[in-house]
BATORPA-524423 format. One line per 5 residues: their letters; for each residue x, y, z of C-alpha. Coordinates in pm, 1 decimal. Layout:
// BATORPA-524423
A	X Y Z  ... $
***
This chain:
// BATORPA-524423
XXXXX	1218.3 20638.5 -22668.7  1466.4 20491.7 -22442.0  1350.1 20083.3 -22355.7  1341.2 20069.4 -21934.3  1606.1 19842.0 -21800.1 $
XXXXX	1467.8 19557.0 -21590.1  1627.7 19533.0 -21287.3  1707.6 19194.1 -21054.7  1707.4 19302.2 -20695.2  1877.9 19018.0 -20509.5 $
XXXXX	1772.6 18903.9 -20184.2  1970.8 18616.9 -19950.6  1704.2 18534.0 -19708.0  1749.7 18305.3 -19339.9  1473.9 18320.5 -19050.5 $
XXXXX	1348.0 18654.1 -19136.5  953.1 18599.6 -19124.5  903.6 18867.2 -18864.2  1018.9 19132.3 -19093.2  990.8 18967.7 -19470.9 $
XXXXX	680.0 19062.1 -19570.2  742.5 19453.7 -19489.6  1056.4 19419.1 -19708.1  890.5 19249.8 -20028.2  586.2 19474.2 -20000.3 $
XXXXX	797.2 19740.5 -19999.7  917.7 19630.4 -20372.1  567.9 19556.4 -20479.6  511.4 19972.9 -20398.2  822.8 20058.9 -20599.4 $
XXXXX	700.6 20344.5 -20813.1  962.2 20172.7 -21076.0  801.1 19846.5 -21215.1  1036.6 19705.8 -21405.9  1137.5 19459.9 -21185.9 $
XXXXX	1257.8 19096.4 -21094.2  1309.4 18996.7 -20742.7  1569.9 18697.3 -20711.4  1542.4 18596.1 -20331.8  1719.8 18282.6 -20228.2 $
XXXXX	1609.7 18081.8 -19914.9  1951.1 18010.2 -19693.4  1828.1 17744.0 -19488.6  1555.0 17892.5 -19308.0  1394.4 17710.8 -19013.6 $
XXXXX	1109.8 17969.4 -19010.6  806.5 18052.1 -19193.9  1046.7 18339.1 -19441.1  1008.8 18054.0 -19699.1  643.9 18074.9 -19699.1 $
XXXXX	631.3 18428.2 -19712.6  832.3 18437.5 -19981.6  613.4 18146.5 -20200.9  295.6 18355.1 -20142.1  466.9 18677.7 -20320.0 $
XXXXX	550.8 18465.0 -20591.5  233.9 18286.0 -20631.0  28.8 18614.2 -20694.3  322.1 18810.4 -20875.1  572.7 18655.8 -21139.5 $
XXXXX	832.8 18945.0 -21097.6  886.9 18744.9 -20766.5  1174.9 18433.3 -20844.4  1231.6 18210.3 -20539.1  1553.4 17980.0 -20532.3 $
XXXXX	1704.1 17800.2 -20236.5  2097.3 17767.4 -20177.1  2235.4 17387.0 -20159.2  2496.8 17541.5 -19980.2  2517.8 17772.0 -19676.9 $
XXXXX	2594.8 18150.3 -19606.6  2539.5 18479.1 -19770.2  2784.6 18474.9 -20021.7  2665.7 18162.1 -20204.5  2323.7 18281.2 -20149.5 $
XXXXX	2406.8 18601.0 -20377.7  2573.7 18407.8 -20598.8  2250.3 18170.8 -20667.4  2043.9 18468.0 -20667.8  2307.7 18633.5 -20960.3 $
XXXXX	2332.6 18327.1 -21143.3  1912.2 18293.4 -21183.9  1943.0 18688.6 -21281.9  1839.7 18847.5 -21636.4  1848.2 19214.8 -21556.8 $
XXXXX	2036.8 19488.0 -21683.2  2112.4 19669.3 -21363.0  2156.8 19485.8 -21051.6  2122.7 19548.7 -20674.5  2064.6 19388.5 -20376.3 $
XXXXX	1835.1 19424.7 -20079.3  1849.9 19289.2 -19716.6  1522.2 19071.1 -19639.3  1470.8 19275.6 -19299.2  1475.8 19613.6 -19420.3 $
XXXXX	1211.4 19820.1 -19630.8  1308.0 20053.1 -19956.7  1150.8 20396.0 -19997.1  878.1 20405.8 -20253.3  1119.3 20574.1 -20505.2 $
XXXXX	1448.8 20379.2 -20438.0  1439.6 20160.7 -20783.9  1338.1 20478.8 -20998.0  1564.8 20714.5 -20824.0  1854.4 20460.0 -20908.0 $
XXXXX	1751.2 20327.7 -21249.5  1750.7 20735.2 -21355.5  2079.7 20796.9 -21197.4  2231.1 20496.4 -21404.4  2078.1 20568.4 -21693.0 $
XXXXX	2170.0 20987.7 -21730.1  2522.1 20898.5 -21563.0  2623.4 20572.8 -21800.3  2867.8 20277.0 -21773.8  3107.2 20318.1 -21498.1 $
XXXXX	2853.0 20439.1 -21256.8  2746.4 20337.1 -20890.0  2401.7 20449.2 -20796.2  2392.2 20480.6 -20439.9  2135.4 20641.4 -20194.1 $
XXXXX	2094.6 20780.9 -19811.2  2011.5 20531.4 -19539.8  1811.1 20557.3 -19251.3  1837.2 20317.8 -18945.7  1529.1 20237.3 -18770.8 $
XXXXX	1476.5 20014.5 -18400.8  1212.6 19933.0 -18134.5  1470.3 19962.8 -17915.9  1607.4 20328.6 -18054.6  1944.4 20305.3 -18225.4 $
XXXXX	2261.0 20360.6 -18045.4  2520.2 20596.6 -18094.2  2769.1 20383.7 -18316.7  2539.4 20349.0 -18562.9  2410.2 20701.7 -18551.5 $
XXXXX	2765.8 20783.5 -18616.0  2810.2 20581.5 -18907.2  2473.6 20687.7 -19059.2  2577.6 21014.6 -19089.4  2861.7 20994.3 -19225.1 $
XXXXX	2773.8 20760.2 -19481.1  2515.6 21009.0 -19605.4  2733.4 21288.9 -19575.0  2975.6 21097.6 -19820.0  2675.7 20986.0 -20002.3 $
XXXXX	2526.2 21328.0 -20056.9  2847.1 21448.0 -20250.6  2936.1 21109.2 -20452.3  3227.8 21121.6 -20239.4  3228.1 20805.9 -20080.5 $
XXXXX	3551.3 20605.8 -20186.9  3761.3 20903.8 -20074.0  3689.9 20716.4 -19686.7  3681.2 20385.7 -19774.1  3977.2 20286.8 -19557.2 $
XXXXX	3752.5 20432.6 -19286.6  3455.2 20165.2 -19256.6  3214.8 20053.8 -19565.1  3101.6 20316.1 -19801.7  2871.3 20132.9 -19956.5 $
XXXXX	2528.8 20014.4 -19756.7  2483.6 19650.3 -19871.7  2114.6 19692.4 -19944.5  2110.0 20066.6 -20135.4  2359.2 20046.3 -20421.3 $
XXXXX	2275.3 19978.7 -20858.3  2549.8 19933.6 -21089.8  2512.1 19827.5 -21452.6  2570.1 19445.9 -21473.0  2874.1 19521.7 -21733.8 $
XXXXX	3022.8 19681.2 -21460.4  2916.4 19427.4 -21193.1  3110.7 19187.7 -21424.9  3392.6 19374.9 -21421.2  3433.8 19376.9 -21030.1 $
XXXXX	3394.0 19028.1 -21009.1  3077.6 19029.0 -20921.8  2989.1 18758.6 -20600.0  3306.3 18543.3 -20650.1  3528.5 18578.2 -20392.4 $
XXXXX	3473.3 18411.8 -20047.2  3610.3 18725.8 -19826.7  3441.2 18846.4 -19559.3  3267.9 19090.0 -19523.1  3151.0 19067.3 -19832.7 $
XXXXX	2937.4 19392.6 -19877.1  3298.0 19552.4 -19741.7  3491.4 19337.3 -20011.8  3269.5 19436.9 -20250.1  3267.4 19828.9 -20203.0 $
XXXXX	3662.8 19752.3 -20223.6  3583.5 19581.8 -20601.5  3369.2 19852.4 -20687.8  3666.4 20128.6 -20601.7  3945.5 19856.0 -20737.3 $
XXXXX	3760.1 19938.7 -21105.8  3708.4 20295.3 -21085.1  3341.9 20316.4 -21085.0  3253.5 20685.1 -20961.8  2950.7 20718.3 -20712.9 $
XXXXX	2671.0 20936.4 -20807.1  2596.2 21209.6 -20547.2  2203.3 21138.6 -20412.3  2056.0 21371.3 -20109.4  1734.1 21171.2 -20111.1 $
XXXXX	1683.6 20887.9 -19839.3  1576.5 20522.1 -19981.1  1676.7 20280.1 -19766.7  1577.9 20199.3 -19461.0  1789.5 19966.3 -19218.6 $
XXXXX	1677.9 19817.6 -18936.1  1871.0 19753.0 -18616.6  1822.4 19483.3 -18363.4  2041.7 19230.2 -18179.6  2027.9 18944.7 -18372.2 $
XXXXX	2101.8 19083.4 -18739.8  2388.4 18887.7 -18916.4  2619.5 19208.6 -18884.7  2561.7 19183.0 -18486.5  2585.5 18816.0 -18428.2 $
XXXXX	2819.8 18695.0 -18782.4  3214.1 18622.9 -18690.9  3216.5 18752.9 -19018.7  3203.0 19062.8 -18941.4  3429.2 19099.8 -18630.5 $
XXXXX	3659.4 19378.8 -18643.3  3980.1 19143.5 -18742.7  3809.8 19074.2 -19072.2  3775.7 19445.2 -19124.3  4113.9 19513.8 -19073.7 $
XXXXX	4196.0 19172.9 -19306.3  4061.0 19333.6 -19595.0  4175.0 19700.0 -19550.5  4526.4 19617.1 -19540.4  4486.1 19381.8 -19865.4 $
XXXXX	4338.0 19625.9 -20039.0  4588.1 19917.0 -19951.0  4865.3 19662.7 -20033.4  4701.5 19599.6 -20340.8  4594.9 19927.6 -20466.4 $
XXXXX	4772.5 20187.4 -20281.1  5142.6 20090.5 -20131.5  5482.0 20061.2 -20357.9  5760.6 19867.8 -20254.3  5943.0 20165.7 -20318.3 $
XXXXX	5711.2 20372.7 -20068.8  5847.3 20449.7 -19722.0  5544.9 20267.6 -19544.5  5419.4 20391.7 -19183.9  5188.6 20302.8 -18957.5 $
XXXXX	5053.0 20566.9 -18665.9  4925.8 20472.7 -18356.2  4999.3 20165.7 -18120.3  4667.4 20092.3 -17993.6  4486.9 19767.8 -18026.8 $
XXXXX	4456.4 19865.6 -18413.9  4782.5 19954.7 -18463.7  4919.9 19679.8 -18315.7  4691.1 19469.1 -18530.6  4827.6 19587.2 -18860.6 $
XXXXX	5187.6 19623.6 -18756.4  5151.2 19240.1 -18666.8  4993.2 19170.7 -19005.9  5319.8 19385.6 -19165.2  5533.5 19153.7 -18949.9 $
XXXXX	5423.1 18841.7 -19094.8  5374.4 18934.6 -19472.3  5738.3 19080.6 -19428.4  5702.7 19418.3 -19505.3  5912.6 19685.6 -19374.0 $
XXXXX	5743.5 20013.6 -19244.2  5820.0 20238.4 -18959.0  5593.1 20274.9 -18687.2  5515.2 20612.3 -18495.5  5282.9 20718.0 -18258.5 $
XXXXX	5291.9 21052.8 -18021.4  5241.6 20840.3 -17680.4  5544.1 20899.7 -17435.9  5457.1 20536.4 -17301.9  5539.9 20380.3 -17596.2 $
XXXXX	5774.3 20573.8 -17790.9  6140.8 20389.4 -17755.2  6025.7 20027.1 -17705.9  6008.0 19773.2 -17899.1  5727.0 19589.1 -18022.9 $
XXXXX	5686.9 19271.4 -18258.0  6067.4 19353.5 -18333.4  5958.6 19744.4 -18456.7  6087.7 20046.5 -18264.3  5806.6 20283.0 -18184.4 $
XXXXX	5956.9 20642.1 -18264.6  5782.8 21015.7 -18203.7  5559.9 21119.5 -18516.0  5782.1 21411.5 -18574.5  6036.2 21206.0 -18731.9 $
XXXXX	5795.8 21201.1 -19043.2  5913.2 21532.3 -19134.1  6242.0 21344.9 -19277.4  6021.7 21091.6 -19395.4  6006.4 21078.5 -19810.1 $
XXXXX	5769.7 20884.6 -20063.2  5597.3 20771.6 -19727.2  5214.4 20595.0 -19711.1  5063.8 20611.8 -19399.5  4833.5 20363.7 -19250.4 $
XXXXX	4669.4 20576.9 -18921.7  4470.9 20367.6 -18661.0  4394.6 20706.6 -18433.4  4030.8 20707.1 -18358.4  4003.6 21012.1 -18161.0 $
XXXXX	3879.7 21258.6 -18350.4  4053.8 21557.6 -18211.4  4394.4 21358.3 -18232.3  4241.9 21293.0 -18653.3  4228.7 21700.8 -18654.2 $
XXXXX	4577.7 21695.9 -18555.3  4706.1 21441.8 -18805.2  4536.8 21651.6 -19063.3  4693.3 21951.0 -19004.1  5031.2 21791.1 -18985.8 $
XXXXX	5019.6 21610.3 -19314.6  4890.8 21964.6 -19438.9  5207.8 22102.3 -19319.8  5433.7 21843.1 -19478.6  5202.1 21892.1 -19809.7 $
XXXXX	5088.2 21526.3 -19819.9  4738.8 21461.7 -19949.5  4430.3 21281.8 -19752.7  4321.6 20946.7 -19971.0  4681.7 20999.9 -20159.1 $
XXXXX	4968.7 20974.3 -19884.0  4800.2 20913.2 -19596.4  4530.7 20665.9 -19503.2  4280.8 20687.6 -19175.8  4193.4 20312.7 -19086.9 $
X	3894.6 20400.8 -18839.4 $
***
């Protein structure tokens, strides 16, 4: 019979008392047992310290560290170091994990094998109800989730919920684990995770579930302003997708487009830029000469970057691309 695999579940924890105790209880009810939980205080000026102490005075699966440092990253990486499990994950201190969420994962690591990502549904929960932007985003997550598809968006937004992924720590290794300083780092991560090929394993069961109010880190963090988003999408397509010998493009002049042409502008790299409003089309901006989309029909060996939001204006990018024969995820790239 197969030995269990312990798992470390990593928690970075700051001023989180309200909610901490619904988060570790949640662990204690994991119908998986096999369990470490690795929480690291970041400086908390609350009672989330205390909370944590009392779990780990009446259960030694519960490990509690404080960071000498500040921030989330070098929280994880405390939390990693102090580690001995076999398959990692992490969890966010105010958010709770379905009673299933460990076992669900552990099984999908163990049938699929090395070079896995377990991943799982998300549900967002609020007092105040949750608005439409992150509505949005949770269903498409779990629509990418439910097919294993998730990487084939990743340009889009994250693809990976910071508190519901398991990977094998070989592979967690491999990515380079929580080493490098960009923000955000659940986004940089997902980007690692790709960068190394691991596939995600399709999972229609909810087992996370994220809560929502106005002073979470993702709300109030400069961290995770859009300009860091765009920071690491365009390193990552420069990295991983784009050629020097590629004809690179950019679609759409808006405050996106303008962003990443800029960022093109100062790393030196050529690209053409097109978009389809009559406004724009002729002038010149940052030293680039906005032309009419159509002008991609010449266009060979091309990547495009699109920063089009509107989703009937996405349709119509779709089936242009489809006409020309390029690929979604191969040739062309959505950015939002």
């Amino acid at each position: 019979m197969m030995t269990k695999p312990l798992v470390s579940i990593l928690i970075p924890f700051k001023n989180v008392d309200e909610y901490f105790e619904e988060c570790l209880k949640s662990i204690q009810n994991q119908t998986y047992n096999i369990w470490e939980v690795i929480a690291v205080n970041d400086n908390s000026s609350d009672d989330s310290l205390a909370i944590a102490k009392t779990f780990a005075a009446n259960d030694a699966r519960f490990k509690i560290y404080s960071n000498e440092e500040s921030g989330i990253i070098t929280a994880l990486r405390k939390a990693y170091a102090h580690s001995s499990g076999n398959s990692i994950t992490r969890m966010d201190a105010d958010d709770h994990m379905s009673p299933e969420r460990i076992e669900v994962m552990v099984n999908s690591l163990v049938q699929q094998g090395k070079g896995s990502l377990a991943v799982g549904k998300v549900k967002y929960f609020s007092k105040a109800g949750v608005n439409d932007g992150y509505d949005r985003y949770e269903k498409w997550l779990n629509k990418l989730t439910a097919t294993g598809d998730n990487f084939k968006e990743i340009y889009k937004e994250c693809v990976i919920p910071s508190p519901c992924w398991m990977v094998h720590k070989e592979n967690f290794e491999a990515s380079d684990a929580f080493n490098p300083n960009r923000y955000p780092e659940d986004y940089d991560l997902a980007f690692r995770f790709y960068e190394i090929g691991l596939k995600c394993i399709p999972c229609t069961t909810t087992l996370h579930y994220w809560r929502d109010y106005n002073n979470r880190t993702s709300r109030t963090s400069e961290h995770y302003a859009q300009n860091y988003f765009l920071d690491i999408k365009l390193h990552y397509f420069l990295k991983l997708e784009y050629k020097t010998i590629d004809n690179l493009v950019v679609w759409g002049a808006g405050k996106k487009g303008k962003k990443i042409a800029n960022l093109l502008v100062e790393k030196n790299i050529p690209f053409q830029w097109v978009c389809d409003n009559e406004k724009k089309i002729g002038k010149d901006i940052y030293g680039i000469r906005l032309t009419h989309f159509s002008n991609l029909k010449e266009s060979k060996n091309s990547k495009t970057i699109i920063t089009v939001a509107n989703e009937d204006d996405q349709n119509m990018i779709k089936s242009f691309f489809k006409e020309l024969e390029q690929k979604p995820s191969v040739d062309y790239f959505f950015f939002c």
